[in-house]
C-alpha positions in Angstrom: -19.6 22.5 -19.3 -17.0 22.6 -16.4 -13.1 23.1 -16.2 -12.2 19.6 -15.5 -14.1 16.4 -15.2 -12.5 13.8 -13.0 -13.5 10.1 -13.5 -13.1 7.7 -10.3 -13.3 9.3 -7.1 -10.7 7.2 -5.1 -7.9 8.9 -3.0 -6.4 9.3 -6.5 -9.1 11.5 -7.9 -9.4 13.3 -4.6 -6.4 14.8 -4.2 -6.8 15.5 -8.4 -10.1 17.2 -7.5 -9.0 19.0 -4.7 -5.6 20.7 -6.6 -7.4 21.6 -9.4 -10.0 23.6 -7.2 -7.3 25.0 -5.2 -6.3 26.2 -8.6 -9.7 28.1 -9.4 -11.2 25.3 -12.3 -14.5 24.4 -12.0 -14.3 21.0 -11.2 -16.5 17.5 -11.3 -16.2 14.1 -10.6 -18.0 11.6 -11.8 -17.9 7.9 -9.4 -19.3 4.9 -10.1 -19.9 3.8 -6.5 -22.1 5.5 -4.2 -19.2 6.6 -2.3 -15.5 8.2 -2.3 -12.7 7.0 -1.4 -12.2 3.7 -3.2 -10.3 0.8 -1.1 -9.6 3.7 1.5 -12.9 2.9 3.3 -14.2 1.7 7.1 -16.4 -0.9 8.4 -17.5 -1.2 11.7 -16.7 -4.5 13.3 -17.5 -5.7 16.9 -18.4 -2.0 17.4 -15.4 -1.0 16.5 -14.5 1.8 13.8 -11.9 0.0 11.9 -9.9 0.5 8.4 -11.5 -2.0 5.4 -8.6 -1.0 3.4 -5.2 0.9 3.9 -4.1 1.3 7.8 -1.1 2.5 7.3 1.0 4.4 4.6 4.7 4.6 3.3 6.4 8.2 5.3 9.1 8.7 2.7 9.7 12.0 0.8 7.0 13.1 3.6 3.9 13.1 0.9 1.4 11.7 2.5 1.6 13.2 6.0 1.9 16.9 3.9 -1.4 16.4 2.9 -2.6 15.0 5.9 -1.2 18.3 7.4 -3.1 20.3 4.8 -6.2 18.6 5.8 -6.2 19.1 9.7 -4.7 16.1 10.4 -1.0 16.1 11.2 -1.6 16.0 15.3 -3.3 13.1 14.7 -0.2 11.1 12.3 1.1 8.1 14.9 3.5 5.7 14.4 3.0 1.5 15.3 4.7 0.1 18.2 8.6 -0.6 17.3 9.0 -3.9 18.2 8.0 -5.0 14.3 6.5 -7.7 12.8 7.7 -11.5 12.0 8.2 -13.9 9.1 6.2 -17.1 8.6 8.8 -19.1 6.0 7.6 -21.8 3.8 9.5 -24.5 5.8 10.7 -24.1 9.9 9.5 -21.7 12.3 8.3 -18.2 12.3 11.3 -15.8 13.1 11.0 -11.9 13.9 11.7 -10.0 10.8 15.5 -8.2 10.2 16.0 -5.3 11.9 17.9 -3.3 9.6 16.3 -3.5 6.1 14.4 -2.0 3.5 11.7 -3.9 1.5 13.4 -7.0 3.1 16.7 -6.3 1.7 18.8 -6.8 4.4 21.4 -4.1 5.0 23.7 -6.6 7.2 22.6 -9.5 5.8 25.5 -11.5 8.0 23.0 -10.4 11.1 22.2 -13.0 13.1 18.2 -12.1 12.4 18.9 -12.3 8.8 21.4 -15.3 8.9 18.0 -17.0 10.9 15.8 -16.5 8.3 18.5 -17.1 5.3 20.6 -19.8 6.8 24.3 -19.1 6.8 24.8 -20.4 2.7 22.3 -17.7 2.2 24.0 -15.1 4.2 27.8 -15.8 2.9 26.1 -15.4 -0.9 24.6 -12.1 0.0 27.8 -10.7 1.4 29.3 -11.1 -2.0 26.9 -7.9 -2.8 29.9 -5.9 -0.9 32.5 -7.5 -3.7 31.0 -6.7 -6.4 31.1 -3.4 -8.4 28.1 -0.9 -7.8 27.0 -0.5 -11.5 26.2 -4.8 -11.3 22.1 -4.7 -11.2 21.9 -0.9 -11.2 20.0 -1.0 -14.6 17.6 -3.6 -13.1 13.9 -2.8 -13.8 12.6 -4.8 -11.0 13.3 -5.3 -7.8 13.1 -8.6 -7.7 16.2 -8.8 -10.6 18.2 -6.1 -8.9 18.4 -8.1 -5.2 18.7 -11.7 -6.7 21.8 -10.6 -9.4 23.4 -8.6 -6.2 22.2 -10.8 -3.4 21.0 -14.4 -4.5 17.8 -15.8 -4.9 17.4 -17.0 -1.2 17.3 -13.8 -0.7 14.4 -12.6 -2.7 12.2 -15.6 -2.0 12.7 -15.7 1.9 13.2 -11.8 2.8 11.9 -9.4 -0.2 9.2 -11.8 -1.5 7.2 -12.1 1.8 7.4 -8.1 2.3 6.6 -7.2 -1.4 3.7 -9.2 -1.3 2.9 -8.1 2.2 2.8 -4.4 1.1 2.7 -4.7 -2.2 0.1 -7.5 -3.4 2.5 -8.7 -6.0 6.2 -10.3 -6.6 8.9 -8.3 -6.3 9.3 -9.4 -9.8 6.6 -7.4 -10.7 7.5 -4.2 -8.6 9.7 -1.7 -10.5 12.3 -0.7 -8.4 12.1 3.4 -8.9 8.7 3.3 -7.8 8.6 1.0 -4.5 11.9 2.0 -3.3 13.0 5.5 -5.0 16.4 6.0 -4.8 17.9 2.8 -4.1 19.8 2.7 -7.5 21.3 5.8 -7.2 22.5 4.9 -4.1 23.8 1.3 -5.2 25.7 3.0 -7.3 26.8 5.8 -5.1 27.9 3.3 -2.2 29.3 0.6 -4.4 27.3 -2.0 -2.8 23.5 -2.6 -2.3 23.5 -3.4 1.6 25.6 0.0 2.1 22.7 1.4 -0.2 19.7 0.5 2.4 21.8 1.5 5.6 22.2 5.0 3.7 19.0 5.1 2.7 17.7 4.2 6.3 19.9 6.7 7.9 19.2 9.8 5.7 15.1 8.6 6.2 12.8 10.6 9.2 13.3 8.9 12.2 11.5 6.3 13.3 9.0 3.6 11.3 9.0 3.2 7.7 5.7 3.7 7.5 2.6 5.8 10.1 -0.8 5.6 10.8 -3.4 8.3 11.5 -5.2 7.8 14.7 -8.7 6.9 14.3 -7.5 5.2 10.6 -6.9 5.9 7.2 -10.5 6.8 6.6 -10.1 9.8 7.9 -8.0 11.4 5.0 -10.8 10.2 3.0 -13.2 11.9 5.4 -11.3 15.5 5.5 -10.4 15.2 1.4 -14.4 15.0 0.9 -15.1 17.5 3.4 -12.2 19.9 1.6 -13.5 19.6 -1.8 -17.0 20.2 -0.5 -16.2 23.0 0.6 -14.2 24.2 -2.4 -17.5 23.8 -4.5 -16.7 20.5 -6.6 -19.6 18.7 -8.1 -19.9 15.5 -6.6 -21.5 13.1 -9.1 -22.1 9.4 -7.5 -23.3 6.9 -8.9 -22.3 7.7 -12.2 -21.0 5.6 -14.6 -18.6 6.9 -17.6 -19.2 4.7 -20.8 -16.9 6.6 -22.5 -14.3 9.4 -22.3 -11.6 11.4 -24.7 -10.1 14.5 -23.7 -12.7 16.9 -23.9 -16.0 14.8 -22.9 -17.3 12.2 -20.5 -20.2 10.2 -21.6 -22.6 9.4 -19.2 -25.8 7.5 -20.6 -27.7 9.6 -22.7 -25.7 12.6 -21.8 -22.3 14.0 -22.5 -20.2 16.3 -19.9 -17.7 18.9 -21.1 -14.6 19.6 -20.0 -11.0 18.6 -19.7 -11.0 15.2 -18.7 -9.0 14.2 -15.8 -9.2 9.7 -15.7 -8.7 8.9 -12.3 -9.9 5.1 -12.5 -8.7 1.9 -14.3 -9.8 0.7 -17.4 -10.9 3.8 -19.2 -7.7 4.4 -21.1 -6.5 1.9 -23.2 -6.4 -2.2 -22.6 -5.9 -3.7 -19.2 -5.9 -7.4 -17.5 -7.9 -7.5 -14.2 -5.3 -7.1 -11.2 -5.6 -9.5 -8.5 -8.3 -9.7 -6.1 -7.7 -8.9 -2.2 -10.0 -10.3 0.2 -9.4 -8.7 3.6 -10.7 -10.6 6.9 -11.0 -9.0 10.3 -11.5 -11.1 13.5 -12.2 -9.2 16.5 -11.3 -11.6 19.4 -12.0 -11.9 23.1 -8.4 -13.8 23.0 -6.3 -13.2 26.3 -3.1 -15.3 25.4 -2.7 -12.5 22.6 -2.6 -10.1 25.0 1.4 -9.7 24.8 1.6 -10.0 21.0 3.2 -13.2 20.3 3.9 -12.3 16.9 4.9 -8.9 17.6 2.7 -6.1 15.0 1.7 -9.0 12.7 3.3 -11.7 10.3 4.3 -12.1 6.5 4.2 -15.5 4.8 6.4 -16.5 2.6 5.7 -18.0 -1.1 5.5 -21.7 -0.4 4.0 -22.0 2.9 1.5 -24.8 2.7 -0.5 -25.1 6.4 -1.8 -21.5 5.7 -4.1 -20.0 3.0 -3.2 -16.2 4.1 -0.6 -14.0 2.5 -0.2 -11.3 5.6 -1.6 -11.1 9.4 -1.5 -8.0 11.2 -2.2 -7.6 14.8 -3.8 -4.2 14.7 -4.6 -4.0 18.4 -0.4 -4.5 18.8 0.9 -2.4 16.0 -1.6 0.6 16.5 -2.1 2.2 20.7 -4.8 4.5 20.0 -6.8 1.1 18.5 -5.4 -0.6 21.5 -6.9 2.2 23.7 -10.3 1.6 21.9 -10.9 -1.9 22.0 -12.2 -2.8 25.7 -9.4 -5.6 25.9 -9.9 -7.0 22.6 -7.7 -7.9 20.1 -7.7 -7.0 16.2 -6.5 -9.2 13.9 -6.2 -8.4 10.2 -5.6 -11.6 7.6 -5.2 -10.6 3.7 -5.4 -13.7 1.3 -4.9 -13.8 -3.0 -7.9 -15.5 -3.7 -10.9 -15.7 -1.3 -11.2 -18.8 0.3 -14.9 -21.1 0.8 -15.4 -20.5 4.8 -13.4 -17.2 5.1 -14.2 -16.7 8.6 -13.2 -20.2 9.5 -10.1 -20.5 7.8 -8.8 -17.2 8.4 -9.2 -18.6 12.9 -6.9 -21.1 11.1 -4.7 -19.2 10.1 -4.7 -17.2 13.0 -4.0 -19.8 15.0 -0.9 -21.3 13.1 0.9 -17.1 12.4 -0.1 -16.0 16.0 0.8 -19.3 17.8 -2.4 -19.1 20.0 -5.2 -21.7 19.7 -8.0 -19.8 19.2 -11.7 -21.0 18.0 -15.0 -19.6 16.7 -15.9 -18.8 20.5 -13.1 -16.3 20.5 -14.6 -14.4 17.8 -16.7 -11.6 18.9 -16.9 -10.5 15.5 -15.8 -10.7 11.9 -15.9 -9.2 8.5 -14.8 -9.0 5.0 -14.0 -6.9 2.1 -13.2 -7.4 -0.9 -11.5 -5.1 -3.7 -9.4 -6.1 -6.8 -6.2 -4.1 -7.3 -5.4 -2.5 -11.0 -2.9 -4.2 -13.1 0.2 -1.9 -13.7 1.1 -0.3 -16.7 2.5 3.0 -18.5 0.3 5.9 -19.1 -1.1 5.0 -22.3 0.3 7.9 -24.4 0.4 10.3 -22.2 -1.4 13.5 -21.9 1.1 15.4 -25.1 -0.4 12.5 -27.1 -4.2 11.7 -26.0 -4.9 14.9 -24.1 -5.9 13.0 -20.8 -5.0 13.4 -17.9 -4.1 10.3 -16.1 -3.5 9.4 -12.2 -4.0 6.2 -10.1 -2.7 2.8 -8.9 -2.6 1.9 -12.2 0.0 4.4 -13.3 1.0 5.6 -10.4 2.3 2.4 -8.3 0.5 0.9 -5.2 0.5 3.0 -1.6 -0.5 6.1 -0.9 2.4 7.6 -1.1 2.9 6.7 -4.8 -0.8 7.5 -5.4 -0.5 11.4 -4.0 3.0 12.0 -5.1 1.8 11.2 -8.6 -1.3 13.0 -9.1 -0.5 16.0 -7.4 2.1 15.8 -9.6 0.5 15.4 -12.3 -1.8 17.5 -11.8 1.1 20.5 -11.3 2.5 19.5 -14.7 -1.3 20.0 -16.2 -1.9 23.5 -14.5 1.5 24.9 -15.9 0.7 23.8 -19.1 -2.9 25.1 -18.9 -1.4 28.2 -18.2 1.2 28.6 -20.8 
């Protein structure tokens, strides 16, 4: 018998784990891997200590660098180099990605870097956002539906589409709006027009990048998260797989645990679809003509493109210094595909070759890896916890990115505490 049992041990039931110690409960978690952390994770590649996940997380409302803070590490947040990534369209030539946007939503879409992306038709339809009144798409659901009634489909399928699916792993038709970019309807409707929305938005946001870095990588929250709750006494159960769980009980083979039950991991609580697969490739390169980062921090692809399998490339040895610093003059490069394609290491050097503009062959690769994880299907907390009694937290419910993923179980977790102690 223990306070709380959480299931999954991904960042999710971390951060679960460790505010529920923090709060005095007993507390165990139960993972089916043999480690913690979930798709936060390293690999070492080329010698190299590198992310095999998340390298990078979203900075607004200030979540995820809070906990970082908590945890030791807010010397150590950086953010990438400014000069910003580029756009690989489905037809014409790569073009560096708007300046001034959010999500891809451009918030002066007559720009000359949007209007080269868009074409001027494009452009001339999405200026028609600043005619029309604010409450036109503010009920929208998704953002996908809220850019193309206020800004035209071009729109969406050359500028949002790439980035959603970039960051996201999805179509923007399949991103609620409140959750990827909180905020933006209240401001729509505040500013009368949804390009004045993102320049407000912008302003009022912490200076500098949209999103940091810690130095060293991601897998070091996981590292300082494990080492917390270690140290605040939580049973760390690997290894183990729940069969079953209600509100009260976990059970685990033959044997049942006790306790509130905090679900952390998809598929426990009621029905849900396989999300889609990510396959992750990582080249490490002995490749001088990238030296001055053609392609800027790395390049989206929009839907369409047909000479390149990959969804995303990011030149991690260009967006990140301190990676930079650790590399012995070689280059980083990052590919994330849908699907996972028959000779990954040869057609992600394809694929390199065509985003990056640099000819580059097996005898540039020093070395080269892959990982693999599939990304819960969204939904709605099945019932709830007034309803089931479970507590839930997670991708699943709470929306891809860390950010989403803290915010929403430490504040879940808050909600459960006040109500425990009622």
């Amino acid at each position: 018998m223990t306070d709380v049992i959480v299931v999954g041990g991904g960042v999710a039931g971390l951060v679960a784990a460790r505010r529920l110690a923090l709060a005095k409960r007993s507390v165990a978690i139960v993972e089916a891997s043999d480690r913690l952390g979930g798709s936060v994770a390293r690999h070492i590649v080329g010698g190299i200590a590198l992310d095999a996940g998340a390298e990078s997380f979203a900075t607004r409302k200030g979540t995820v660098a809070a906990l970082a803070t908590e945890l030791g590490l807010g010397g150590e947040i950086v953010t990438p180099d400014r000069e910003g990534g580029w756009l690989f369209p489905a037809t014409g030539a790569p073009h560096p990605l708007p300046a001034t946007s959010l999500l891809g939503i451009p918030g002066s879409p007559l720009a000359a870097d949007v209007i080269s992306v868009i074409g001027a038709g494009a452009a001339a339809r999405a200026i028609l956002d600043s005619l029309l009144p604010g409450v036109v798409g503010a009920n929208a659901r998704t953002l996908g539906e809220l850019v193309r009634i206020r800004m035209g489909r071009a729109v969406v399928d050359q500028l949002v589409g790439p980035i959603a699916h970039g960051v996201h792993s999805t179509h923007p038709d399949a991103l609620e709006v409140d959750r990827v970019a909180p905020g933006l309807r209240a401001a729509l409707r505040r500013e009368g027009s949804l390009s004045r929305a993102v320049r407000d938005l912008r302003a009022a946001g912490p200076a500098g990048s949209a999103v940091a870095g810690i130095r060293g990588g991601m897998a070091r929250l996981v590292d300082e998260l494990v080492a917390d709750i270690e140290r605040l006494g939580v049973d760390v159960r690997l290894g183990v797989t729940a069969e079953s769980v209600d509100h009260t009980s976990v059970r685990v083979g033959d044997t049942e645990l006790r306790g509130q039950v905090v679900v952390a991991a998809p598929g426990l609580v009621g029905e849900r679809a396989d999300g889609p697969l990510i396959t992750l490739a990582t080249l490490v390169l002995d490749a001088p003509g990238l030296a001055n980062a053609p392609r800027g921090t790395g390049v989206l692809v929009a839907a369409g493109a047909t000479n390149v399998r990959a969804r995303a490339l990011t030149h991690s040895t260009a967006k990140w210094q301190w990676l930079a610093e650790r590399s012995d003059g070689r280059e980083v490069v990052r590919l994330s595909f849908d699907d996972e394609p028959a000779d990954l290491k040869a057609t992600s050097i394809a694929d390199a070759s065509t985003l990056l503009g640099v000819a580059l062959t097996d005898s540039n690769v020093v070395d080269f890896a892959r990982a693999q994880w599939r990304r819960p299907a969204p939904r709605r907390a099945s019932e709830g916890y007034a309803q089931t009694g479970i507590v839930e937290v997670g991708e699943a419910v709470a929306g891809s990115g860390l950010a989403n993923v803290i915010a929403h179980a430490e504040s879940t977790i808050e909600d459960y505490l006040r109500d425990d102690d009622a």
